[in-house]
TILORO-478732 format. One line per 10 residues: number of its first residue (from 1); for each residue z, x, y of N, C-alpha, C, O. Coordinates in steps of 0.2 Angstrom, whole numbers. Atoms other than C-alpha are relative to their C-alpha. Example, Ala and Ser with C-alpha at 12.3 -4.5 7.8 and 13.67 -1.06 7.14 Angstrom:
# TILORO-478732
1> 0,4,-6,39,62,-22,0,4,6,3,9,5; -1,-4,-6,36,68,-5,3,-4,5,4,-1,11
END
This chain:
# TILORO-478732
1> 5,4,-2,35,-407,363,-1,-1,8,-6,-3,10; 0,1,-6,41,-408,381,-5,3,5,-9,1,9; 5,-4,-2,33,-392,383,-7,0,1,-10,3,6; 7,3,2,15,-398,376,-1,-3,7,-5,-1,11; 1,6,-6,17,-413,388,-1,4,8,-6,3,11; 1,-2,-6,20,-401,404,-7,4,0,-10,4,6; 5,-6,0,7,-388,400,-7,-7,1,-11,-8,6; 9,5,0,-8,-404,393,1,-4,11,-4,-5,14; -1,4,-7,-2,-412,412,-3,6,4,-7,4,8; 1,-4,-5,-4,-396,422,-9,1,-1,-14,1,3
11> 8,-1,3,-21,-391,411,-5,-5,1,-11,-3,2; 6,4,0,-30,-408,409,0,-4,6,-6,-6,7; -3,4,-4,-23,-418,423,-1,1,8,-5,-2,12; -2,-1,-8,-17,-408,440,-6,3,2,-11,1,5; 6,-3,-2,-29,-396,441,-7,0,-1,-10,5,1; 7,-1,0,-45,-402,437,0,-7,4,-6,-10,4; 1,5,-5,-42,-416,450,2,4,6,2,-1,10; 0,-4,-6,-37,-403,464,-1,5,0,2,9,4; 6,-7,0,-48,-388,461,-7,-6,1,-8,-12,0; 6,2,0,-67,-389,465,-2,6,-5,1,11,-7
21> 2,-3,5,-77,-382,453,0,8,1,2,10,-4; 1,-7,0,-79,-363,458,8,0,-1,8,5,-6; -6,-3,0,-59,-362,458,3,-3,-8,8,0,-12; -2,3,7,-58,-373,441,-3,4,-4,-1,3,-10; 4,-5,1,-70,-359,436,6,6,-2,7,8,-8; -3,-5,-2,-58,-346,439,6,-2,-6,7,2,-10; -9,1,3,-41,-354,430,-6,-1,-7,-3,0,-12; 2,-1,6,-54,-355,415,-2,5,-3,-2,5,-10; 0,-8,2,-57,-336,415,6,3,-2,7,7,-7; -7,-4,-3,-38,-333,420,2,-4,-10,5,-1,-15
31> -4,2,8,-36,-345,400,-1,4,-4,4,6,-7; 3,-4,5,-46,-335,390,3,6,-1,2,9,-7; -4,-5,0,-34,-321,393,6,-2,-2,11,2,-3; -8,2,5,-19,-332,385,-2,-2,-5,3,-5,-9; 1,0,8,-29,-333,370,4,7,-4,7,7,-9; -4,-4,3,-24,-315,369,8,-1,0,11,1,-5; -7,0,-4,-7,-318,377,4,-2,-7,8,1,-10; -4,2,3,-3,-330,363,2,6,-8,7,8,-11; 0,-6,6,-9,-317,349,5,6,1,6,9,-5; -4,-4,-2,3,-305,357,8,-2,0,12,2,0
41> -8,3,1,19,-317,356,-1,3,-7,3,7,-9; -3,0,7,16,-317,338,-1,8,-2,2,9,-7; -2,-8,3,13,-297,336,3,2,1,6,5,-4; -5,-3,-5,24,-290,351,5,-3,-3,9,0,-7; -4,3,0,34,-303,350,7,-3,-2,12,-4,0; -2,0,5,39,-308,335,0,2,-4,5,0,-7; 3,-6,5,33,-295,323,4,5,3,7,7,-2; 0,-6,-6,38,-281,336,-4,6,-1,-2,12,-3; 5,-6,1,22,-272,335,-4,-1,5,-7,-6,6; 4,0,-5,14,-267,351,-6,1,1,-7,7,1
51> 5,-4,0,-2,-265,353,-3,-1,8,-2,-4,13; 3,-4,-7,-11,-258,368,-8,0,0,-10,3,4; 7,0,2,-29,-261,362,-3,-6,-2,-8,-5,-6; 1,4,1,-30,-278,363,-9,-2,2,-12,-6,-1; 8,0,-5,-47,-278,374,-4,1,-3,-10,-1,-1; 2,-1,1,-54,-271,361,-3,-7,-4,-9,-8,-5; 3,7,4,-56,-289,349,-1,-4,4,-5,-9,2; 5,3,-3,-58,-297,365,-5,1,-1,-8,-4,-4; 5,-1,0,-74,-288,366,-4,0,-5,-10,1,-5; 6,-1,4,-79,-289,351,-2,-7,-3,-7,-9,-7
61> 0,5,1,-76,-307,351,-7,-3,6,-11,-7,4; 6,2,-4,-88,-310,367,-5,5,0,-10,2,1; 10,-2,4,-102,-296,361,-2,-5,-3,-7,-8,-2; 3,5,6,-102,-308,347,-4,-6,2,-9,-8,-1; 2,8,-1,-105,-323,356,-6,2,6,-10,-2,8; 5,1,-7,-116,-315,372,-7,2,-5,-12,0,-4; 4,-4,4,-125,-305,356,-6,-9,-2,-12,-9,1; 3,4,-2,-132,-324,352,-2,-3,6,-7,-7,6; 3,6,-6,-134,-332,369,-4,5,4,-6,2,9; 5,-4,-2,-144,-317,375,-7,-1,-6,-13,-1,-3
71> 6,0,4,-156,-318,360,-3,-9,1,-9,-9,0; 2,6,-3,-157,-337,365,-6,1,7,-11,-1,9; 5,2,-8,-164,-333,382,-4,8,-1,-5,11,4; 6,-5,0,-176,-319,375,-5,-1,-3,-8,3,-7; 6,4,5,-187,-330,369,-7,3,-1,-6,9,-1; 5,-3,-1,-205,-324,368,-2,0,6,-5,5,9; 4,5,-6,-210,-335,384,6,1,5,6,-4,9; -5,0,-4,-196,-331,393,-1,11,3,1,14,8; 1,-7,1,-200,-311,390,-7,1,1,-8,6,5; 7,-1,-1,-218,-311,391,-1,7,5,-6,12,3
81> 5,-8,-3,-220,-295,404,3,2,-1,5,6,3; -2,-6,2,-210,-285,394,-6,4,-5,-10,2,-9; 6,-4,7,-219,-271,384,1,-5,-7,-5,-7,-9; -2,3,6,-211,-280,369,3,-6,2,8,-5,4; -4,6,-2,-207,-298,371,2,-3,-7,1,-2,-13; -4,1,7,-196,-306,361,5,1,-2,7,-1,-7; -3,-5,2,-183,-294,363,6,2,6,2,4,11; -2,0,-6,-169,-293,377,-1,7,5,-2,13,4; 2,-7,-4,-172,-283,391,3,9,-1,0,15,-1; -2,-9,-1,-160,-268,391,-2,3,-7,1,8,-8
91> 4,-2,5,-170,-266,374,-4,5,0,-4,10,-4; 6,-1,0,-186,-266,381,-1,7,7,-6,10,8; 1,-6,-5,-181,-253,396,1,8,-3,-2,13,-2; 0,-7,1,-176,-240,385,-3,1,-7,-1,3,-12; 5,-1,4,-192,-240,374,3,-1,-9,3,4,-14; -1,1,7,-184,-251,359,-7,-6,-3,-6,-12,0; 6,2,2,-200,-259,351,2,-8,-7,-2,-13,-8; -2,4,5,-191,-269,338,6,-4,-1,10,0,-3; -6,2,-1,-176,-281,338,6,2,-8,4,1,-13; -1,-5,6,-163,-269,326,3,-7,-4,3,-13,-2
101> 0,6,6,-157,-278,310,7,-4,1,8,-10,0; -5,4,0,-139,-282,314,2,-3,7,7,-6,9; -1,8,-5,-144,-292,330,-5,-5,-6,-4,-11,-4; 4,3,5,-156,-300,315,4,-8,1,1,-12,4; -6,7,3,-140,-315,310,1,-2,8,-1,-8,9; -2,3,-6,-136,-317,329,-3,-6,2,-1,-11,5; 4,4,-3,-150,-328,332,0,-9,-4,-4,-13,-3; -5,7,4,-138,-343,320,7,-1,5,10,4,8; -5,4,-4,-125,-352,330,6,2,-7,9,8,-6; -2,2,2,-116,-355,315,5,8,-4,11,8,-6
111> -3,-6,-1,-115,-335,311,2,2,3,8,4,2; -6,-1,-7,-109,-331,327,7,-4,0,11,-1,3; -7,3,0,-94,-341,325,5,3,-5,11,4,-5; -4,-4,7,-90,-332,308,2,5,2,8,6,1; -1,-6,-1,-91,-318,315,4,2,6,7,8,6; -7,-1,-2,-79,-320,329,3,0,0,7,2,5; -6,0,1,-67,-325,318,1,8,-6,6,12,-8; 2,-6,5,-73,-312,306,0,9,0,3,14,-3; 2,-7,-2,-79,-297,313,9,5,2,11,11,1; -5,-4,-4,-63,-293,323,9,-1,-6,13,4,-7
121> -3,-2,6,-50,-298,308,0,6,-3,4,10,-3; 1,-4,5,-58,-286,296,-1,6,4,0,11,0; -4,-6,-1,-56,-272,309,4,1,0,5,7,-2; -7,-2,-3,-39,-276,314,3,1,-9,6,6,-10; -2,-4,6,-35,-276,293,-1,7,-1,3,10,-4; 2,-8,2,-44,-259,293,5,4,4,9,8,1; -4,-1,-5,-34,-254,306,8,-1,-1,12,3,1; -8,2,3,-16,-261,300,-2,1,-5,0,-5,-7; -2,-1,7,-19,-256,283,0,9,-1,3,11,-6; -1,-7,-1,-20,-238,287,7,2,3,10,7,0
131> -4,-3,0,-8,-237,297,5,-2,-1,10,2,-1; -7,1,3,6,-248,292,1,1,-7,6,-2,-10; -3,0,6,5,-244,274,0,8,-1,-1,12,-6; -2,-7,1,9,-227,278,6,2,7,7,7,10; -3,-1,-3,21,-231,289,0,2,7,4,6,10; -2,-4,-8,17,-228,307,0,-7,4,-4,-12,5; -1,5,-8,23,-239,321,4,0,4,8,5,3; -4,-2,-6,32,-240,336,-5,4,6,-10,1,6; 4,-4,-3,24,-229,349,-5,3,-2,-11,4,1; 6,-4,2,14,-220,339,-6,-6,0,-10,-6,5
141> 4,7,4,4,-235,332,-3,-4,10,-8,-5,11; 2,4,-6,4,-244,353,-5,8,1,-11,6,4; 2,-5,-2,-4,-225,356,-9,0,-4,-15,1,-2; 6,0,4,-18,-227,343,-3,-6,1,-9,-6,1; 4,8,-2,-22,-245,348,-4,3,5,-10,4,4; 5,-2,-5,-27,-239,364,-6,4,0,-11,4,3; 6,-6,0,-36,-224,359,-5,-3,-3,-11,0,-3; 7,3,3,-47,-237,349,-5,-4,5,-11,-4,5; 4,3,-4,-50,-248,362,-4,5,5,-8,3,9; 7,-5,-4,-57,-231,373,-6,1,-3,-12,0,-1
151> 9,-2,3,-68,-227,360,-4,-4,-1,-10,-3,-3; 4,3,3,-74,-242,356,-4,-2,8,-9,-6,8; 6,2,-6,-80,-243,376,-4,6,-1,-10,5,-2; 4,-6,0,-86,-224,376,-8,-2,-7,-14,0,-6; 5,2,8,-97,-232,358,-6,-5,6,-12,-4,7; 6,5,-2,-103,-246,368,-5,2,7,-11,1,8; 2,-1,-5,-107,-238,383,-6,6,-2,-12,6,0; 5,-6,1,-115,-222,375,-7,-6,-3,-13,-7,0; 6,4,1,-126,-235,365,-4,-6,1,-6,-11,-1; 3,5,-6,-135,-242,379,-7,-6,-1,-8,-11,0
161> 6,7,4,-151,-249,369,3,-5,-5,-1,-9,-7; 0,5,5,-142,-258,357,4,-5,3,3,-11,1; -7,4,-4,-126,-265,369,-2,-1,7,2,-4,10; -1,0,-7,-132,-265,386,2,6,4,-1,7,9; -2,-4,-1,-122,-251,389,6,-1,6,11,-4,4; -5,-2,-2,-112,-248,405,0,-8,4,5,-13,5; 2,9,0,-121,-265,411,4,-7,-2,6,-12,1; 1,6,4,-118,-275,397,-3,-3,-2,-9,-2,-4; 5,6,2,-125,-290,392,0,-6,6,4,-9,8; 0,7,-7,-130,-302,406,-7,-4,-2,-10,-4,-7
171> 6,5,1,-142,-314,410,2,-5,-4,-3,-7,-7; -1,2,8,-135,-325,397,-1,-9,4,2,-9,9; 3,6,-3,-143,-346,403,3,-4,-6,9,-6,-6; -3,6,3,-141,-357,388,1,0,-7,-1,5,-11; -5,0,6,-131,-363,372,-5,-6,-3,-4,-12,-2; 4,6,5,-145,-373,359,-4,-3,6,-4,-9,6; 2,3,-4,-153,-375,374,2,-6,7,-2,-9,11; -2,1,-5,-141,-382,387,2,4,4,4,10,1; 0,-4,-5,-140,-375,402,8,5,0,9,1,-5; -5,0,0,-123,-367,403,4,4,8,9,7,7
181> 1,-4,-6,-124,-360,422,3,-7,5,8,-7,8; -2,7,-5,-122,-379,431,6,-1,0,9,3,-3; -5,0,-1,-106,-385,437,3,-5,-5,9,-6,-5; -4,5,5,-105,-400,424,-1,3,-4,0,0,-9; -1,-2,7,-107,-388,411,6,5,-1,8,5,-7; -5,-3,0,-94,-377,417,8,-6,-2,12,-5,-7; -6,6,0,-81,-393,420,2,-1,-7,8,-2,-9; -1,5,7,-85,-398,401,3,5,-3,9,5,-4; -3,-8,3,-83,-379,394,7,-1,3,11,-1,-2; -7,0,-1,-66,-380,404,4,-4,-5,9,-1,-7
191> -3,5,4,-61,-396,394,1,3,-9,7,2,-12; 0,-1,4,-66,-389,378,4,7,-3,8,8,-8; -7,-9,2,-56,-370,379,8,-3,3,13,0,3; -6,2,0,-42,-382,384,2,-2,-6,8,-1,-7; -2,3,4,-42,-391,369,-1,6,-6,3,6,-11; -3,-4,6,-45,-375,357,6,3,2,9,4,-3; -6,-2,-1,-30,-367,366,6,-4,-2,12,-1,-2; -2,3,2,-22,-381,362,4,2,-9,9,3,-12; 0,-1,7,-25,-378,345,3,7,-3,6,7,-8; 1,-5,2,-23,-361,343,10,1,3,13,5,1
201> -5,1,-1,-6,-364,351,5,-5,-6,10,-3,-8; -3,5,8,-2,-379,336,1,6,-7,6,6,-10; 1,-5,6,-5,-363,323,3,4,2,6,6,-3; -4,-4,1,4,-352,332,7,-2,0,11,2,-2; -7,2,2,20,-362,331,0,-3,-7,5,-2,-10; 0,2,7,17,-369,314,2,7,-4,5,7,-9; -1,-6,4,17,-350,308,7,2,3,10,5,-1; -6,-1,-2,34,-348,320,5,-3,-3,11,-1,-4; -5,4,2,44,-360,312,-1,-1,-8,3,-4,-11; -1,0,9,38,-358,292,3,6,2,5,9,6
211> -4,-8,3,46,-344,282,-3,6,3,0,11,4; 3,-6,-1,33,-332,287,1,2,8,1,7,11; -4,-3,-9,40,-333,308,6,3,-2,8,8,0; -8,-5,1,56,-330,300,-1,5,-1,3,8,3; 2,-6,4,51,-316,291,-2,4,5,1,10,6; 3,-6,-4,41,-308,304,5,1,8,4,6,12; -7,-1,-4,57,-310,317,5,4,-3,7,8,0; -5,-4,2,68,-304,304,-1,7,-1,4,11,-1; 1,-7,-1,57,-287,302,0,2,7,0,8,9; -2,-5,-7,58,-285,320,6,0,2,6,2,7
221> -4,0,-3,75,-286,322,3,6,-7,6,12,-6; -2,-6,7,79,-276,303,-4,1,-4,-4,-1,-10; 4,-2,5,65,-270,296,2,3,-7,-2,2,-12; 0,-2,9,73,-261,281,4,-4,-3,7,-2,-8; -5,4,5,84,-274,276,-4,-3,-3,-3,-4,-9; 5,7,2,67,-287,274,-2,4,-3,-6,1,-7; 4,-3,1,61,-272,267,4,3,-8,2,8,-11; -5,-1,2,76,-270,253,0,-6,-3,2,-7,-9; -1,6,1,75,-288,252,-7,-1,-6,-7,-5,-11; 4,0,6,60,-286,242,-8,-3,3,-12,-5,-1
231> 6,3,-3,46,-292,256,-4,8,0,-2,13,1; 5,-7,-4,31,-279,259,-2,-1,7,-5,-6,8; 0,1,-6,32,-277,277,-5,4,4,-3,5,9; 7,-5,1,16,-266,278,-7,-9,0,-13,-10,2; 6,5,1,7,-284,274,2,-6,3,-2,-10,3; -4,5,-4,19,-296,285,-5,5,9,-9,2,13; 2,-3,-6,14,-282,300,-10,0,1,-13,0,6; 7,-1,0,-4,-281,293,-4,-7,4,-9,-7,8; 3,6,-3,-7,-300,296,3,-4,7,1,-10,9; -3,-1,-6,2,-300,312,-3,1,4,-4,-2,10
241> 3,-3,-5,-9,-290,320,-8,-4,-1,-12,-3,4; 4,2,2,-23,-298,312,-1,-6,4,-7,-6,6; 2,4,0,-21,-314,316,0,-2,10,-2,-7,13; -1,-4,-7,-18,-306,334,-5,0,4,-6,-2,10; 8,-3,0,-35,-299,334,-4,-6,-1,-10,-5,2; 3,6,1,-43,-318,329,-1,-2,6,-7,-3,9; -1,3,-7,-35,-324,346,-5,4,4,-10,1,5; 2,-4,-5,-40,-312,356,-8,1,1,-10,3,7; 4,3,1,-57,-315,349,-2,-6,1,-8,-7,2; 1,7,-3,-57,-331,352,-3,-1,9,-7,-5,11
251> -1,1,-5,-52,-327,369,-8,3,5,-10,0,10; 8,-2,-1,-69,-317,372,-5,-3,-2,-10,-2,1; 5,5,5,-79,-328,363,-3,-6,10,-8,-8,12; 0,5,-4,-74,-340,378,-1,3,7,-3,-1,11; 0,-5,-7,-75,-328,392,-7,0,2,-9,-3,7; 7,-2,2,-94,-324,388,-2,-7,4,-4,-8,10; 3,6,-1,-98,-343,389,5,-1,5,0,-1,10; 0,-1,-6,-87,-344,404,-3,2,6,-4,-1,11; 0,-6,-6,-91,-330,416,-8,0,-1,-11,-3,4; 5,-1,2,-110,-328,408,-1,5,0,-6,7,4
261> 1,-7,3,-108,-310,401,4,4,-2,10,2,0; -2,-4,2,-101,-298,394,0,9,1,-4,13,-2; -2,-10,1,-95,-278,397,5,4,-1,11,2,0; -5,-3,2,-88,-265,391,7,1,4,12,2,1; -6,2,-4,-75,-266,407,5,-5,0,9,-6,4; -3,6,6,-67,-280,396,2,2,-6,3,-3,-10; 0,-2,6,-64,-269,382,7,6,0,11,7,-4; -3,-5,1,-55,-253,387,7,-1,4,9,-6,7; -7,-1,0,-38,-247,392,3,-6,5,8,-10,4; -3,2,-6,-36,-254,408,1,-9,-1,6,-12,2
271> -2,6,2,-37,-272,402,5,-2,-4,8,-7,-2; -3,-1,7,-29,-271,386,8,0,2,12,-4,0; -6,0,-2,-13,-264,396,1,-6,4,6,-9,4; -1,8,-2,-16,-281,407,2,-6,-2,5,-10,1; 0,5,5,-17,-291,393,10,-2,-1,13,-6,-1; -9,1,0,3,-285,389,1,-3,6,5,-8,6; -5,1,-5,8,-286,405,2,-10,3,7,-13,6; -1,10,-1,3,-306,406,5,-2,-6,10,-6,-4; -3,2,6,12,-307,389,11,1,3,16,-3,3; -4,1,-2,27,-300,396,6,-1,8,12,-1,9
281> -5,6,-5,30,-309,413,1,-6,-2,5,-10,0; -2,10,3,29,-325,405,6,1,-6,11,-2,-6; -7,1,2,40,-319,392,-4,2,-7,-7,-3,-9; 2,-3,6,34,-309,375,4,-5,-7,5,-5,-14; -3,3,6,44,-322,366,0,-8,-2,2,-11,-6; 4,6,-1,35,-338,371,-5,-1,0,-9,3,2; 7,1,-1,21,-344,369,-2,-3,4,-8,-3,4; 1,1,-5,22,-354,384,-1,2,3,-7,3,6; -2,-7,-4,29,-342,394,-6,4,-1,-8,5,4; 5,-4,-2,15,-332,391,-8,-3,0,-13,0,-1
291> 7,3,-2,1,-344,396,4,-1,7,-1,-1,11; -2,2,-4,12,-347,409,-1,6,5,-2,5,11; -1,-7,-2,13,-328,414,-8,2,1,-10,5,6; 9,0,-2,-7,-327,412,-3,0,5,-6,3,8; 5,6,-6,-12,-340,424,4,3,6,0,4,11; -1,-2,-6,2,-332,437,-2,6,4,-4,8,10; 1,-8,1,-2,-314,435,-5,0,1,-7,6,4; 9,0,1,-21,-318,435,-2,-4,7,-8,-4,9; 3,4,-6,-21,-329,450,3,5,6,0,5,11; -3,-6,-3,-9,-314,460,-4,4,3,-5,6,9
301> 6,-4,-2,-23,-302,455,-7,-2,4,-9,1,8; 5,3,-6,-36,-312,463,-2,-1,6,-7,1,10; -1,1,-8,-27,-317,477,-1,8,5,-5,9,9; -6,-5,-1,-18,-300,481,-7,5,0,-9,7,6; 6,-4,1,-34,-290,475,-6,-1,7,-10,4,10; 6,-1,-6,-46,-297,490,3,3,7,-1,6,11; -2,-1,-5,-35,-294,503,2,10,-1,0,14,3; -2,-6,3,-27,-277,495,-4,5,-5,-1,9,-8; 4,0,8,-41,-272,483,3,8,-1,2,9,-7; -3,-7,-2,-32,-251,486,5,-1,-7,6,2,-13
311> -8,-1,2,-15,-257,480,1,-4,-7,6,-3,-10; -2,2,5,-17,-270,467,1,3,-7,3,1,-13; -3,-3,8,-15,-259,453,6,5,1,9,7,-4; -8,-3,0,1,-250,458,5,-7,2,11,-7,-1; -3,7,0,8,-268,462,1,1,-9,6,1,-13; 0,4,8,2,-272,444,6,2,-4,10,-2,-8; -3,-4,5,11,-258,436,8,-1,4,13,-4,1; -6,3,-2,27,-261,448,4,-5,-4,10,-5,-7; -1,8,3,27,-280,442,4,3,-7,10,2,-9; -2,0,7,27,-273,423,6,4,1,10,0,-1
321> -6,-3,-1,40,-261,426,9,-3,2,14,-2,-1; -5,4,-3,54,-271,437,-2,-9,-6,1,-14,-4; 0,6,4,49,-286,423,5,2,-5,10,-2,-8; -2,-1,7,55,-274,408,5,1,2,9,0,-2; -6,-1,-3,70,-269,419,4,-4,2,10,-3,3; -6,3,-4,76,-284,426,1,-5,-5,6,-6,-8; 0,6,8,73,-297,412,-9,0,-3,-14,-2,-1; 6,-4,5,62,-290,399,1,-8,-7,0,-8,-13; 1,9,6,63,-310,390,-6,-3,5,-10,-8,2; 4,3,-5,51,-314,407,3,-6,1,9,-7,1
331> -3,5,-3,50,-329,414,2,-5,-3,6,-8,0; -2,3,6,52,-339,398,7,0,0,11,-5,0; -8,-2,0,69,-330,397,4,-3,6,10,-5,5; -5,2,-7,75,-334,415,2,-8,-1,7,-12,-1; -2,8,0,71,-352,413,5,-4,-5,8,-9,-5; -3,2,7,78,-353,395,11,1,3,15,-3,2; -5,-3,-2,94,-344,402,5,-5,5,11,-6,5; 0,3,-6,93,-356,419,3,-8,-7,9,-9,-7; 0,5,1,93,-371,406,7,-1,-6,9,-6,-7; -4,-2,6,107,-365,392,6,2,5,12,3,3
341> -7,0,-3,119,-363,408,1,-6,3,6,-8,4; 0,8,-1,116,-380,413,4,-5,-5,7,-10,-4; -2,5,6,119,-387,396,6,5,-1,10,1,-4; -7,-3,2,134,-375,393,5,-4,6,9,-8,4; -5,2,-4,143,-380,411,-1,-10,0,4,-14,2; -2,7,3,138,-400,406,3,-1,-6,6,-6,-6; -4,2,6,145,-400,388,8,3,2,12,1,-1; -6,-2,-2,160,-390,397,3,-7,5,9,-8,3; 0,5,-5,161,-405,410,3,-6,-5,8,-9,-5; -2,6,3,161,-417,397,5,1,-6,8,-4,-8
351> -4,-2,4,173,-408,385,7,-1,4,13,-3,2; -8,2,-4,186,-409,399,-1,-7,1,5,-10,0; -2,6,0,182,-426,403,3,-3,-6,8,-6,-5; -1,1,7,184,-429,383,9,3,1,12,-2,1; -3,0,-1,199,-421,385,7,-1,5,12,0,3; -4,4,-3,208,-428,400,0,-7,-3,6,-9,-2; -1,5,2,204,-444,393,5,-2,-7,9,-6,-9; -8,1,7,214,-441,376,4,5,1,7,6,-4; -8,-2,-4,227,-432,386,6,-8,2,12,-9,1; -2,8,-5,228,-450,396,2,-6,-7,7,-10,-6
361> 1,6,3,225,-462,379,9,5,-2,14,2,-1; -1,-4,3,237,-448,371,10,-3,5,15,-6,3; -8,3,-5,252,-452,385,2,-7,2,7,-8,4; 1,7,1,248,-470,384,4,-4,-4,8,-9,-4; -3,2,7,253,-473,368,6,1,0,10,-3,-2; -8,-2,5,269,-463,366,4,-3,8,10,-3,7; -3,3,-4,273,-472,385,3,-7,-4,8,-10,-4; -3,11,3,271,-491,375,6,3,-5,11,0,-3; -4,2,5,282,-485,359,5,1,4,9,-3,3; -6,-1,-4,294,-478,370,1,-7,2,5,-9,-2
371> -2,4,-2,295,-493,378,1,-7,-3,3,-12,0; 1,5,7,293,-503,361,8,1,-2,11,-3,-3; -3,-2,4,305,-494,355,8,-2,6,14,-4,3; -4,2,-4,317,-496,371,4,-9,-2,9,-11,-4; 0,12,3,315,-519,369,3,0,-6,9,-3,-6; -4,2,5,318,-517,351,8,2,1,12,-3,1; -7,1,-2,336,-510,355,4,-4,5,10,-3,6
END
C-alpha cells in the first residue's frame, strides 16, 4: 500500500502541480508505455516468456481507437472537397470511393472499446496457442514475436488506403464531440489514464498473489515439475501473454487519444524492443519498478535525444545491456536489496541489544542468589 501511496502522490499530486501543460503532456505519453511495461512484469516476469513484439498490440490498440476518432472527424461537412465525402482523407487520395465494411463498427464508441480489449487478445491467443502448445519458447518464441510485429507494420504500411500507411492516421479532433486537442482536455485525459493505470495495476497484483501468480512463478522457475504436477502450462503461458497483449492495448488506446494519432512507427521492432528495455530498468519483477523505469527511460530519451538525437540509440542499447549485466532485478531490485540490508543490519542491532540485555538480566540474577545464598549462610 506504501507503494500505491508513493506512485498516487508523484502521479496525481507533484506533477501536475509542477509541470505546465506541454511537459504534463509528455509524462502522459511516457505512461501509456507502462501499460505495456506492466503487461510485461506479468509475461517476462513472472511467466518467463519474452516477447519482443509487444508494439504490435499496442498498435493494434491505438488503430482501434484512432480507426473511430478519424471516422468522427470525417463527417460529410467536415470532408466536403473531397471527391467522396464522408470518408477519411488518405481514403479519398488513393481513389477509395466507399468507406470498406470493417471500418463499418468503428463509427460505435461502445465497439471500439470491445475491440481493444478484444481484437488484440484473440491475436495474442492465436499466437500462444500455436506456439506454446507445441512447445516452442525461450528465444525461439522472443524471435517470432518480433518477426510479427515487422510484418504487421510491412501489412500496415503496404495497405496505405485502408491504414494511412506509412503516415498513419492523423488529424484526429474529437471524442462524441469534445474537443480533445485543448489543454483542459489534455489535463482531464491525464487524470483519467491515471486512474485506469491505477486499475490495471489493482489486477495485476490481484492475479500476482492468487494461485494462478504462483503458478505462473512456479513455471518459470520449473516448468516441468508444474507441468508433472498436473497443471497445462501451454494454457497458464497462453494467458500470460494474453492478458499482456490487453495491456498493451490499453496502453495504445491511450496514446492515440493522447498524442492525436497513430503509426505504424509505434508498431514495429524498434519500439517493441523499447518497450522491454523500460520493463527491465525499473525491474522486470515489479510492477512498480517498471512504471518507474518507463517514466526514467522515456524522460532520458527525450532529454538526451534533443541534444544527441546520433547517439541515443547506442546509449539505449548500452543502458539495456550494462542493466542485464549489473543488476538484471533493475532498479526495483537495487532498492529492494538497499531495503532488505537495512532491515537485516537493524534486526541484527536489535538481536544484539536483545541479547546484551539477557546477558546483563542473565548475570544479574545468578549475582542476587549468589548473594542470597551467601546471607542465608
Amino acid at each position: 500500500m506504501w507503494a500505491v501511496a508513493v506512485l498516487a502522490l508523484l502521479l496525481v499530486v507533484i506533477l501536475p502541480a509542477s509541470l505546465d501543460a506541454f511537459r504534463l503532456n509528455l509524462v502522459a505519453k511516457y505512461l501509456t508505455y507502462s501499460f505495456v511495461a506492466i503487461g510485461l512484469v506479468m509475461c517476462w516476469g513472472w511467466g518467463g516468456i519474452l516477447s519482443l513484439g509487444q508494439g504490435a498490440f499496442f498498435g493494434l490498440g491505438g488503430y482501434c481507437m484512432a480507426m473511430f476518432l478519424k471516422l468522427e472527424a470525417s463527417s460529410v461537412e467536415n470532408t466536403k472537397i473531397q471527391s467522396t465525402p464522408g470518408i477519411p482523407d488518405f481514403m479519398d487520395w488513393n481513389q477509395i470511393t466507399s468507406l470498406p465494411f470493417f471500418w463499418q463498427p468503428f463509427h460505435s464508441l461502445t465497439f471500439t472499446i470491445a475491440a481493444i480489449l478484444i481484437v488484440p487478445a484473440l491475436f495474442a491467443f492465436i499466437v500462444g496457442a500455436a506456439m506454446f502448445k507445441r512447445r516452442v519458447g525461450g528465444v525461439y518464441f522472443a524471435i517470432i514475436t518480433q518477426a510479427i510485429a515487422a510484418i504487421l507494420t510491412i501489412l500496415i504500411v503496404g495497405q496505405q488506403g485502408y491504414t494511412g500507411g506509412i503516415n498513419g492516421i492523423t488529424d484526429l479532433r474529437t471524442l462524441k464531440g469534445w474537443d480533445i486537442r485543448t489543454d483542459q482536455a489534455k489535463f482531464i485525459l491525464y487524470f483519467f489514464e491515471v486512474a485506469l493505470l491505477f486499475g490495471c495495476i489493482a489486477v495485476a497484483l490481484f492475479i500476482r498473489h492468487a494461485k494462478l501468480g504462483r503458478i505462473l512463478v512456479a513455471m518459470r522457475e520449473k516448468e516441468e515439475r508444474v507441468r508433472f504436477s498436473g497443471y497445462s502450462v501451454a494454457n497458464f503461458k497462453i494467458f500470460a501473454f494474453c492478458a499482456a497483449a490487453v495491456f498493451a492495448a490499453i496502453g495504445g488506446a491511450m496514446f492515440t487519444l493522447e498524442v492525436g494519432f497513430m503509426s505504424p512507427s509505434f508498431v514495429g521492432i524498434v519500439p517493441s524492443i523499447e518497450m522491454v528495455i523500460y520493463t527491465a530498468v525499473g525491474g522486470r519483477l515489479s510492477v512498480f519498478g517498471a512504471i518507474y523505469g518507463t517514466l526514467l527511460v522515456s524522460w532520458a530519451k527525450t532529454s538526451f535525444s534533443e541534444s544527441f538525437p546520433e547517439l541515443w540509440l547506442f546509449g539505449l542499447g548500452a543502458l539495456f545491456i550494462a542493466v542485464v549485466l549489473a543488476f538484471p532485478d533493475g532498479l526495483a531490485g537495487l532498492w529492494r536489496d538497499y531495503v532488505q540490508s537495512r532491515i537485516d543490519r537493524l534486526l541484527a542491532k536489535r538481536r544484539s541489544k536483545a541479547g546484551a540485555k539477557s546477558a546483563w538480566v542473565e548475570r544479574t540474577v545468578t549475582e542476587r542468589t549468589v548473594a542470597d545464598g551467601a546471607a542465608a549462610e
